[in-house]
C-alpha positions in Angstrom: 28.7 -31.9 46.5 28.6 -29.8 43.8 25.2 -28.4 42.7 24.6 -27.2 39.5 21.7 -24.4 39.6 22.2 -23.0 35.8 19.3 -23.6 33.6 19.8 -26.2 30.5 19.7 -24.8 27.2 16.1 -27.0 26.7 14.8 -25.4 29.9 16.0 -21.9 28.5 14.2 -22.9 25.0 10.6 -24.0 27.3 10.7 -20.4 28.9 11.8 -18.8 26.0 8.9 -20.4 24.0 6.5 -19.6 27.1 7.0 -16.1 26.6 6.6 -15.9 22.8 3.2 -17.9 23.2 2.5 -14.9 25.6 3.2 -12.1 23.1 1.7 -14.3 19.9 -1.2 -13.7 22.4 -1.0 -10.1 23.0 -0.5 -9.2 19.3 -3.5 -12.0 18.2 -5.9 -9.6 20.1 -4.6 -6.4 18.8 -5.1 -7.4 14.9 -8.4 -9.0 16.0 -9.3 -5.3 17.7 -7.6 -3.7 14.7 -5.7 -1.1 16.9 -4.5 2.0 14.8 -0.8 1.8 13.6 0.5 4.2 16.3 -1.0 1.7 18.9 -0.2 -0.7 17.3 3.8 0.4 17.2 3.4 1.2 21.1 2.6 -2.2 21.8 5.4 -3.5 19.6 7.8 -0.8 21.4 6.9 -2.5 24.8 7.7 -5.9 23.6 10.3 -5.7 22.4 12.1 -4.3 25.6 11.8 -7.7 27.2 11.4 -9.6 23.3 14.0 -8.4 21.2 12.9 -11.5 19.1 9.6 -13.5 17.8 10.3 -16.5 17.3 10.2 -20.4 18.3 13.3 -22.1 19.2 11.2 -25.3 18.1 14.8 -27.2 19.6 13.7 -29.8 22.0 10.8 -30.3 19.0 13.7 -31.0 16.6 15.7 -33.3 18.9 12.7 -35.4 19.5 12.0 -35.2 15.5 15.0 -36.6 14.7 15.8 -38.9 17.6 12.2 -40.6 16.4 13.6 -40.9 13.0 16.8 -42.4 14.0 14.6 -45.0 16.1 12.1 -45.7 13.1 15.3 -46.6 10.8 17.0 -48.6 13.5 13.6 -50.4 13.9 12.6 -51.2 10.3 16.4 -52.2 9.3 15.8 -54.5 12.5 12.4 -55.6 12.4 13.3 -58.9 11.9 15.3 -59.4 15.1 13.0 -57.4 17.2 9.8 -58.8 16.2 6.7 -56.9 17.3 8.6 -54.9 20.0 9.9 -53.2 16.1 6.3 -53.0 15.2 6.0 -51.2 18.6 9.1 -49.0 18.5 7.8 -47.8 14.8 3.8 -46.8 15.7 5.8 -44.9 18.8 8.9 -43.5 16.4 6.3 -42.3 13.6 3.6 -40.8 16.0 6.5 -38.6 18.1 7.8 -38.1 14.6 4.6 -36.7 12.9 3.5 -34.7 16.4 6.8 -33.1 16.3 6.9 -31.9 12.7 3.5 -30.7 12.8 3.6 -28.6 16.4 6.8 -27.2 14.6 4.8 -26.5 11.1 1.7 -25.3 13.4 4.1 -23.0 15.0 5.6 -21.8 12.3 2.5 -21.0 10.1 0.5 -19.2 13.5 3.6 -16.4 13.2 3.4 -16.3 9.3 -0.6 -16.2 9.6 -0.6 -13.3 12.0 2.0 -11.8 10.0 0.3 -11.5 6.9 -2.8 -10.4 9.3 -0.8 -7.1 10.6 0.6 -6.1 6.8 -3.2 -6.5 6.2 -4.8 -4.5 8.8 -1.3 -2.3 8.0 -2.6 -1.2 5.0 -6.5 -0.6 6.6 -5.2 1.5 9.0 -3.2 3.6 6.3 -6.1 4.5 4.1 -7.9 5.8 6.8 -10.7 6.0 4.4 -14.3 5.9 4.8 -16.3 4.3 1.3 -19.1 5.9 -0.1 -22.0 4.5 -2.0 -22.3 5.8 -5.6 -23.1 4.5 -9.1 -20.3 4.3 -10.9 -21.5 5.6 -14.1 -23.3 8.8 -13.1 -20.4 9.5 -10.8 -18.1 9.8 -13.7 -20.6 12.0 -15.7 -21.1 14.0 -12.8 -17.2 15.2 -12.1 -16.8 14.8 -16.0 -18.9 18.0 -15.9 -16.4 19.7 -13.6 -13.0 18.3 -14.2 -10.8 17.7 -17.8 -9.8 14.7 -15.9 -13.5 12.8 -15.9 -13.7 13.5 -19.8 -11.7 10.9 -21.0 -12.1 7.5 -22.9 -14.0 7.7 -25.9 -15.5 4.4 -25.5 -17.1 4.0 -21.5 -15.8 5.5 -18.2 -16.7 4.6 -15.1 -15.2 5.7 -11.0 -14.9 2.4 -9.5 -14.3 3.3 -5.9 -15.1 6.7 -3.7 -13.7 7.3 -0.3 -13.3 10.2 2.3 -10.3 11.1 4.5 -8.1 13.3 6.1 -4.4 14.1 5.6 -2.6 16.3 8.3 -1.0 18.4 6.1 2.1 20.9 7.4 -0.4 24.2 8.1 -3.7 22.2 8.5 -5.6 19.0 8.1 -7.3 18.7 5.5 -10.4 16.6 3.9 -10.2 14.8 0.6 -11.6 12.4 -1.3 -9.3 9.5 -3.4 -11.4 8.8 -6.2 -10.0 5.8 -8.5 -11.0 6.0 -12.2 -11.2 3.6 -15.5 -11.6 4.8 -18.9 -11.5 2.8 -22.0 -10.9 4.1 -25.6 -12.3 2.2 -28.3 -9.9 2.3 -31.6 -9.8 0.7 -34.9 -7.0 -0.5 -36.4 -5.6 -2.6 -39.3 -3.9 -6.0 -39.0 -2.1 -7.7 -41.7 -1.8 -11.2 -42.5 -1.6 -14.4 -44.8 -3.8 -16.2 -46.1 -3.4 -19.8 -46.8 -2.2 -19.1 -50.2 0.6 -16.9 -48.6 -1.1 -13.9 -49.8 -1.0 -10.6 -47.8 -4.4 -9.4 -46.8 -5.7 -6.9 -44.3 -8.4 -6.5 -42.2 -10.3 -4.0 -39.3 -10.0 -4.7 -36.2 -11.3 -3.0 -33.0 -9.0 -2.2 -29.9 -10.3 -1.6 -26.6 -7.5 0.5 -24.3 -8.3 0.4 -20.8 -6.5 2.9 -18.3 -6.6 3.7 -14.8 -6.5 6.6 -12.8 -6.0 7.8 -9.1 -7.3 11.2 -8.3 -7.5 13.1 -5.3 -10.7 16.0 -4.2 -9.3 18.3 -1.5 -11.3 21.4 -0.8 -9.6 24.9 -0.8 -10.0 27.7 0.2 -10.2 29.9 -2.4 -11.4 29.7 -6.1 -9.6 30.4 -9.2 -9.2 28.3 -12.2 -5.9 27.0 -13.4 -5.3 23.9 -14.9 -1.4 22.2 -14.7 -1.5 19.0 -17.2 1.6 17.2 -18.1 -0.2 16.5 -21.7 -1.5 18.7 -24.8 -5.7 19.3 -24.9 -8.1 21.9 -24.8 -8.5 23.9 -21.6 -10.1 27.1 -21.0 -7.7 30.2 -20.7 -4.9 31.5 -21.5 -1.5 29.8 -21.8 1.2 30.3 -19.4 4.8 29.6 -19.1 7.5 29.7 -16.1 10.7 31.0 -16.4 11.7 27.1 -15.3 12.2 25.6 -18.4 12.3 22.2 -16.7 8.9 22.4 -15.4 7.6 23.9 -18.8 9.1 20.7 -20.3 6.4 18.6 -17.5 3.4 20.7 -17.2 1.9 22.9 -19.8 -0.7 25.5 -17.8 -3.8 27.5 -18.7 -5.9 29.7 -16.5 -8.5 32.5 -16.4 -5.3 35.3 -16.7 -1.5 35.3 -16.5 -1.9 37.3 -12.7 -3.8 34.5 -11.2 -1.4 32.0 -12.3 1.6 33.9 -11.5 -0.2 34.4 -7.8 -0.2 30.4 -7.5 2.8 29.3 -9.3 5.1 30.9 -7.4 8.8 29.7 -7.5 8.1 27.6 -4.4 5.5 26.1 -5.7 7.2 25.7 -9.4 9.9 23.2 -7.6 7.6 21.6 -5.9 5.4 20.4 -8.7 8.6 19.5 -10.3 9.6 17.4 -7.9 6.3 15.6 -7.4 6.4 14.6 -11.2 9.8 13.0 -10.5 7.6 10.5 -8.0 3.9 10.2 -9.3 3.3 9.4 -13.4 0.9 11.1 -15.4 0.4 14.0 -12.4 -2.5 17.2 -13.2 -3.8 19.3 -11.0 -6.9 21.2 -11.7 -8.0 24.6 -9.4 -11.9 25.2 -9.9 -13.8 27.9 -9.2 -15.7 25.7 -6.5 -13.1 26.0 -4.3 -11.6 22.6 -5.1 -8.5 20.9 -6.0 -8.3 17.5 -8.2 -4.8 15.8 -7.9 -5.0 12.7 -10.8 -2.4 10.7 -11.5 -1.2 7.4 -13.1 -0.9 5.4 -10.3 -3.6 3.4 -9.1 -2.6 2.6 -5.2 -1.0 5.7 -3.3 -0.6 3.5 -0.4 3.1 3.2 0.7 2.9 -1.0 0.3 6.0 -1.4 0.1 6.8 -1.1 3.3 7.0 -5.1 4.8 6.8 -5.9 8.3 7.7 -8.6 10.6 7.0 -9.1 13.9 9.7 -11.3 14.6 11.6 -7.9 14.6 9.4 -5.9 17.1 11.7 -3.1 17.1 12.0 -2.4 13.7 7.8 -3.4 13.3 7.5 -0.6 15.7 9.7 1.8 13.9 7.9 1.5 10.8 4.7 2.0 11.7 5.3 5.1 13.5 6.7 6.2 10.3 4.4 5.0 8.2 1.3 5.6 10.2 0.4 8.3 7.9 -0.7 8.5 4.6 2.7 9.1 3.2 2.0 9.0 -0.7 -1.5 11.8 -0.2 0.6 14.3 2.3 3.6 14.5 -0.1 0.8 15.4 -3.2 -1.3 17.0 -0.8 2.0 19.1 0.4 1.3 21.7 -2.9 -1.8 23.1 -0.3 0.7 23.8 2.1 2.6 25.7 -0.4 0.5 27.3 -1.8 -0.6 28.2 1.8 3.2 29.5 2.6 3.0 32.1 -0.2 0.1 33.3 -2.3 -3.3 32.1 -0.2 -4.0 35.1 0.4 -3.6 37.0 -3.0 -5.6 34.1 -4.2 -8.7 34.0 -1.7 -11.5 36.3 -3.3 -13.6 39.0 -1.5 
């Protein structure tokens, strides 16, 4: 007698669907505890040793699905002959039908659900921010009276959210603060148009621009005060120019004299804010005597979100997240401290 002891291909599917129900499990409780991103990409690392993929089969599901619709046609286009043992056969055919479909849409929709849960706590975990309470008004007047960047918008400006972190830079962590900023200017301006006698008229009309800002607070360790702006205004200082005539073409620079700005712009440091401007719009920095540094910028979300995960991939999940576990975006602007920390910190720290 011959005895055949390999598994069917349904019974493969049941354990196979055991097991992802298991690790659906596992992964439900992390994003519930919100685990960090590295422990979060350990956990995926782990799974996907024994689950390279996350993912139903759904196949005995589908078999039954459409075995219960080939049952409901033959029943209807025979109802006749069969009488109410059709009327039977189509409650029975329609119920395994519509339990079917739905444990397979259920399924479906509990891996796309937690999915969108782990891109969300994803980007949680990448901020790494703490909120502060403020009022958004005095806020603005308040670093309006320290930095260029706070003066603008002739019409209202306001900092709409405050929060605190920490970047681990190259040489050092360091504290900051990512301060996101909206200023309107108010403009008037003059439309034309025709009347209903196809005359050409004009008339005044007022234009409210609104614009927003991303800025970054890190604290130094020195004071001097330079300012680096990739637009004409009116800064305090004296005007100075690189010997890179693409970087003078990005920034123009003021400071208190040429020496301290030739202490902080050193070449290094000169390529390196030229590269920056080839990633971030609109970039300034501003050096205060206060020992501080404001990084502003057009964009309004420094978060790397474009990064998309899946968990149906666990190895790649895991991959990504222990590259982007980190605040990407903030170390590469932040990496000008380093820099700066490389070659003229101290000709720049004050007795």
């Amino acid at each position: 007698m011959n005895i055949n002891l390999m598994p069917s291909k349904q019974a493969i599917a049941t354990a196979n669907d055991e097991a992802i129900s298991v690790v659906l499990i596992k992964l439900e409780a992390a994003v519930n505890n919100k685990l960090s991103n590295q422990d979060l990409a350990k956990l995926f690392s782990s799974i996907a040793i024994n689950t390279p993929i996350i993912e139903f089969t759904n196949l005995r599901y589908i078999y039954l699905f459409t075995g219960s619709i080939s049952v409901l046609i033959f029943s209807l286009f025979n109802s006749i002959y069969l009488g109410y043992i059709a009327v039977l056969f189509i409650f029975l055919s329609t119920s395994s039908a519509i339990f079917s479909i739905s444990l397979i849409v259920i399924r479906h929709f509990r891996i796309t659900s937690l999915n969108q849960k782990l891109q969300q706590l994803y980007q949680i975990n990448l901020m790494g921010l703490q909120a502060e309470i403020f009022d958004s008004s005095d806020k603005a007047d308040e670093l309006a009276c320290l930095y260029y960047e706070f003066q603008r918008g002739n019409y209202s400006r306001e900092v709409t959210s405050l929060h605190c972190g920490v970047s681990k830079g190259k040489t050092s962590e360091l504290d900051y603060q990512l301060i996101q900023f909206h200023w309107v200017d108010k403009r008037v301006t003059t439309k034309h148009y025709q009347d209903e006698k196809g005359n050409w008229k004009q008339r005044k009309e007022t234009v409210y621009d609104n614009f927003y800002r991303t800025s970054i607070l890190v604290k130094l360790e020195f004071g001097i005060e330079v300012y680096i702006y990739n637009y004409e205004g009116t800064y305090r200082g004296v005007q100075w120019k690189s010997t890179s005539t693409r970087f003078n073409n990005i920034y123009k620079v003021y400071g208190e004299t040429e020496i301290i700005i030739a202490k902080l712009l050193k070449p290094a440091v000169v390529l390196l804010l030229e590269k920056l401007a080839e990633d971030f719009n609109g970039l300034n920095f501003e050096f205060s005597l206060d020992n501080t540094l404001l990084i502003s910028m057009r964009q309004t979300d420094l978060l790397d979100s474009s990064v998309k995960l899946s968990i149906k991939q666990p190895a790649v999940t895991a991959e990504l997240l222990l590259e982007k576990a980190f605040q990407p975006q903030i170390t590469k602007l932040l990496s000008v401290v380093d820099e700066i920390g490389r070659f003229s910190i101290s000709e720049l720290r004050r007795n």
